[in-house]
C-alpha positions in Angstrom: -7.2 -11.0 -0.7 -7.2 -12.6 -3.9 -11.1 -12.5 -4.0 -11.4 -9.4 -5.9 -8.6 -8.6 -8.8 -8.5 -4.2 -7.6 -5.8 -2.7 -8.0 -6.6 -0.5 -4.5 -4.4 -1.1 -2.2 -7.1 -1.9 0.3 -8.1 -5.0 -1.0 -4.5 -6.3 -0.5 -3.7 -8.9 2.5 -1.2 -5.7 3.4 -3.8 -3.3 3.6 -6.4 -5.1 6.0 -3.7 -5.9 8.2 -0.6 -3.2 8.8 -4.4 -0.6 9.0 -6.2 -3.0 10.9 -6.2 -1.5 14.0 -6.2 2.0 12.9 -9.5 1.1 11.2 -10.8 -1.0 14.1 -11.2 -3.5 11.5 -14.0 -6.5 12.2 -14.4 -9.7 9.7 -17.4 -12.1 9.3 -18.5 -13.9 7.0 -22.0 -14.8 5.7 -23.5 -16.7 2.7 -19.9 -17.5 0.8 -19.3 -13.5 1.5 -16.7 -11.5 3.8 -17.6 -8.6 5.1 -14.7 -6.2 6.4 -16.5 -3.2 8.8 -13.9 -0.6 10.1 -14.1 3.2 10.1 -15.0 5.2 7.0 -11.9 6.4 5.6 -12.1 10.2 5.8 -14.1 10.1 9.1 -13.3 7.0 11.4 -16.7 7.7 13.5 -18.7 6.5 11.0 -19.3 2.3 10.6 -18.2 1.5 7.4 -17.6 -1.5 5.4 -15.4 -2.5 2.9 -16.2 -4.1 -0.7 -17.8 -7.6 0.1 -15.8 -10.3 -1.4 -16.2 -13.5 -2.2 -18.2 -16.2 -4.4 -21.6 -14.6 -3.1 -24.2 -12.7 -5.2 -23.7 -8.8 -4.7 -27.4 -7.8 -4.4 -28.0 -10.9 -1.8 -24.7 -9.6 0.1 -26.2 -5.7 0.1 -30.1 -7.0 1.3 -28.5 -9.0 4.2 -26.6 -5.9 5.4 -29.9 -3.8 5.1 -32.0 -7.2 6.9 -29.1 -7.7 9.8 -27.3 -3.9 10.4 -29.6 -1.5 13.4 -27.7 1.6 11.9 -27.4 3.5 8.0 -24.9 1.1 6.3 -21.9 2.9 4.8 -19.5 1.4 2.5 -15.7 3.1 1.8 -12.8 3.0 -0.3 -14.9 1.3 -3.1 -12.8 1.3 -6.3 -14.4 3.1 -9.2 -14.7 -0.1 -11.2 -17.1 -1.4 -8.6 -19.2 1.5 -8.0 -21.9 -0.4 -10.9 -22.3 -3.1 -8.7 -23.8 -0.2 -5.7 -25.7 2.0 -8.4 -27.3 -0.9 -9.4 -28.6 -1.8 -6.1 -30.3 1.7 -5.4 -27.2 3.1 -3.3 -25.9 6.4 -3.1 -21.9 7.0 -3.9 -19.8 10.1 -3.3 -16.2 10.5 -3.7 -13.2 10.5 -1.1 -10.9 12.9 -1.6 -8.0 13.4 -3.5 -6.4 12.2 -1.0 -7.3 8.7 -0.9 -6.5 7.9 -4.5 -3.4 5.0 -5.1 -0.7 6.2 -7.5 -0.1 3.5 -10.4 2.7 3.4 -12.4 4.4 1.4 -15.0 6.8 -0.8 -12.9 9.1 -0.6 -16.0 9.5 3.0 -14.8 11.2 2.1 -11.5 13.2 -0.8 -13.3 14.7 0.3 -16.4 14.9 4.4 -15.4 14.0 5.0 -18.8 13.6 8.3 -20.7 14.0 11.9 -20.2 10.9 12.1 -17.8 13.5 9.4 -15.0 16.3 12.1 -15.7 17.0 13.0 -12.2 15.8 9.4 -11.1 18.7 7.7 -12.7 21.1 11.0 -11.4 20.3 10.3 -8.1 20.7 6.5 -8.5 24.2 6.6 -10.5 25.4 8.9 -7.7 24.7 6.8 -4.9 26.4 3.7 -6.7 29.1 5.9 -7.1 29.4 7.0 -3.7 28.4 3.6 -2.2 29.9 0.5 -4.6 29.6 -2.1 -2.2 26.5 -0.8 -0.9 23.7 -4.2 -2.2 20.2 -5.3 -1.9 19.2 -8.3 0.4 16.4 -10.0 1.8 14.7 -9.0 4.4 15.1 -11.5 7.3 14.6 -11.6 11.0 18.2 -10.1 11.6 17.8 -7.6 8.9 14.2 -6.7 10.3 16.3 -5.7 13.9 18.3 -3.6 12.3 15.6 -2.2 10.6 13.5 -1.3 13.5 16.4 0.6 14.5 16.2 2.7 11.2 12.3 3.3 11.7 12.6 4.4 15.5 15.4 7.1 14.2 13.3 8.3 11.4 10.5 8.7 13.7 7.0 10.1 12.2 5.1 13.0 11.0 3.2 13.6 14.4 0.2 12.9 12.7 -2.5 10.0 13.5 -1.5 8.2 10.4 2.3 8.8 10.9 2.0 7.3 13.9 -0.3 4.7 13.3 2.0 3.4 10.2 5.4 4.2 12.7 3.7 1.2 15.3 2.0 -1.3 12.4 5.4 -1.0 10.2 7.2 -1.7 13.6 5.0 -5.0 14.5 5.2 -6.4 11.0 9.0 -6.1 11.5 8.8 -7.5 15.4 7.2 -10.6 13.7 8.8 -10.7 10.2 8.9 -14.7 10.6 5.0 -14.5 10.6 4.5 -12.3 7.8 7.2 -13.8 5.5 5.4 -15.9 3.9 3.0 -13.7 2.5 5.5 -10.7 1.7 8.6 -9.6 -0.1 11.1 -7.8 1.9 14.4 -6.3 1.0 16.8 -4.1 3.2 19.5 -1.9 1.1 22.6 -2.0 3.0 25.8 -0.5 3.6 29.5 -1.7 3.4 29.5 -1.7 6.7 26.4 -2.9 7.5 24.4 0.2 8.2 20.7 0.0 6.7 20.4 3.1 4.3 16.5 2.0 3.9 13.9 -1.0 3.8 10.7 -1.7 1.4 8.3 -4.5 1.6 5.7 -4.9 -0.8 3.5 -7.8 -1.8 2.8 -9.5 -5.7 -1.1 -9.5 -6.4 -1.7 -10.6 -10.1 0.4 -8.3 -12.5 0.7 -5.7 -9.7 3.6 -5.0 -7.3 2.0 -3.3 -3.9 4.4 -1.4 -1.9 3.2 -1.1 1.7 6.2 0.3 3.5 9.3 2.0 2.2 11.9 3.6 4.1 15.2 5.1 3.5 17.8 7.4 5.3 17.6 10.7 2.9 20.7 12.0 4.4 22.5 9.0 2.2 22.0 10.7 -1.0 20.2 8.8 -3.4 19.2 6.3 -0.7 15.2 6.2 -1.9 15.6 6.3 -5.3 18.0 3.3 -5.1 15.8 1.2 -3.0 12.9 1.4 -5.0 15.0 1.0 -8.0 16.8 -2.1 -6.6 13.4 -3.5 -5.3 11.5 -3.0 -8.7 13.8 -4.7 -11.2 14.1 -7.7 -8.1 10.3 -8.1 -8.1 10.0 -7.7 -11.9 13.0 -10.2 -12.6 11.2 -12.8 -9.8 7.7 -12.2 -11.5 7.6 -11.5 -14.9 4.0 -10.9 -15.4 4.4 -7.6 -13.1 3.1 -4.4 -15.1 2.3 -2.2 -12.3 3.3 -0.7 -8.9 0.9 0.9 -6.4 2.6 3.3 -4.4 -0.6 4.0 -1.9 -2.1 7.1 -1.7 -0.3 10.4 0.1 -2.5 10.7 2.4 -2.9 14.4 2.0 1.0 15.6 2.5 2.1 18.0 -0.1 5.7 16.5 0.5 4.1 12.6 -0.3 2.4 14.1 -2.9 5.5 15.5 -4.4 7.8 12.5 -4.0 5.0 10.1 -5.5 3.8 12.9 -8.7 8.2 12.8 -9.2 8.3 9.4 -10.4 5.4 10.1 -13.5 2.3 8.0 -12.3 0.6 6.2 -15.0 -3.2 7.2 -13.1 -5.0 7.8 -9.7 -7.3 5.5 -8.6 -10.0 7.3 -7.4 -12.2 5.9 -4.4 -15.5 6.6 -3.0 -18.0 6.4 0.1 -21.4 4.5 -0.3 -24.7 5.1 1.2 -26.8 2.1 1.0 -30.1 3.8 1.0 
């Protein structure tokens, strides 16, 4: 997805394709443009598409979906730095909720632990290294993504159609870790003994660190904080460049909202529905 440079995690390879079916995702392509058409994001009824990419001009891309689409053409999760491109062309834009908005931080935040605001942060981190010395970061591989499917199946999910929906795409992407791979970063924290106390996998876009999935076993104090730690200062010391981590959005849990407004986000990234009129 390196044909637009957002910073939403929807235009990341990760988002089209762990939400793929969730979204009933469809690609074509026309006239140097792709064209992604799911379901709008905060009502999956509704035909949407996503931000056409690619070396195509905008207004050409916009006149071919009103010329070739029988139904009103919708458009969601824009991010706001796009929204000039749909105002310009006569459409009509109006804001997801809170809800939908990525968390970005300051990946030197999660690295270095820094400063009175990562207090507790770097509490809960210094007890868990106490409590578990030989506990270490590795790579996730096809053993490691067994063992980790075992970890997801015991932490279960929310109930919720999201909670499930991630519980079954976080579960393929581990089934077939040799496919995804190559396009990935995947690290496992783990145990003396071998026990998986969590598992993140993110992906590097520009100066921007996307983490997709992140999973830990809370009742191994310090377990979360310590992964995405561990991860952080592993994807900053492999890419230098990195400035930023996208955390997602919390998809409207006042416990994901919590956990995500605890490590000091540097901004929300706001996204929005359009009506192409």
């Amino acid at each position: 997805m390196e044909l637009t440079d957002s910073q939403t995690c929807d235009y990341t390879l990760g988002g089209v394709v762990l939400w793929a079916d969730f979204f009933n995702y469809q690609i074509a392509e026309a006239d140097d443009t792709l064209f992604i058409r799911g379901g709008r994001e905060d009502d999956l009824r509704i035909p949407a598409y996503s931000l056409p990419l690619g070396g195509g001009d905008f207004t050409d891309a916009i006149d071919h979906l009103r010329a070739t689409s029988g139904s009103p053409i919708w458009f969601s999760a824009i991010p706001e730095d796009r929204l000039h491109l749909f105002t310009a062309a006569g459409c009509a834009v109006s804001p997801l909720g809170p809800e939908w908005s990525d968390y970005l931080y300051n990946i030197d935040s999660f690295v270095t632990l820094a400063g009175n605001a990562m207090k507790k942060k770097r509490n809960h981190v210094n007890r868990f290294k106490a409590d578990n010395p030989e506990a270490h970061l590795e790579d996730m591989t096809a053993e490691n993504a067994r063992l980790c499917l075992q970890l997801l199946a015991r932490l279960g999910n929310d109930g919720s159609p999201t909670g499930r929906a991630e519980q079954l795409a976080v579960a393929r992407m581990l089934i077939h870790w040799r496919d995804f791979a190559p396009y990935f970063r995947g690290a496992v924290l783990k145990m003396a003994d071998g026990e998986i106390a969590g598992f993140t996998v993110g992906e590097i876009k520009h100066d921007t660190l996307h983490v997709h999935v992140e999973k830990a076993n809370h009742a191994i104090a310090g377990s979360g904080e310590t992964l995405a730690h561990l991860f952080a200062a592993k994807m900053k010391e492999l890419y230098p460049r990195l400035a930023y981590a996208n955390r997602q959005d919390d998809a409207g849990s006042d416990a994901l909202r919590a956990a995500k407004e605890s490590w000091r986000p540097l901004r929300l990234l706001p996204k929005f529905n359009v009506y192409v009129k």
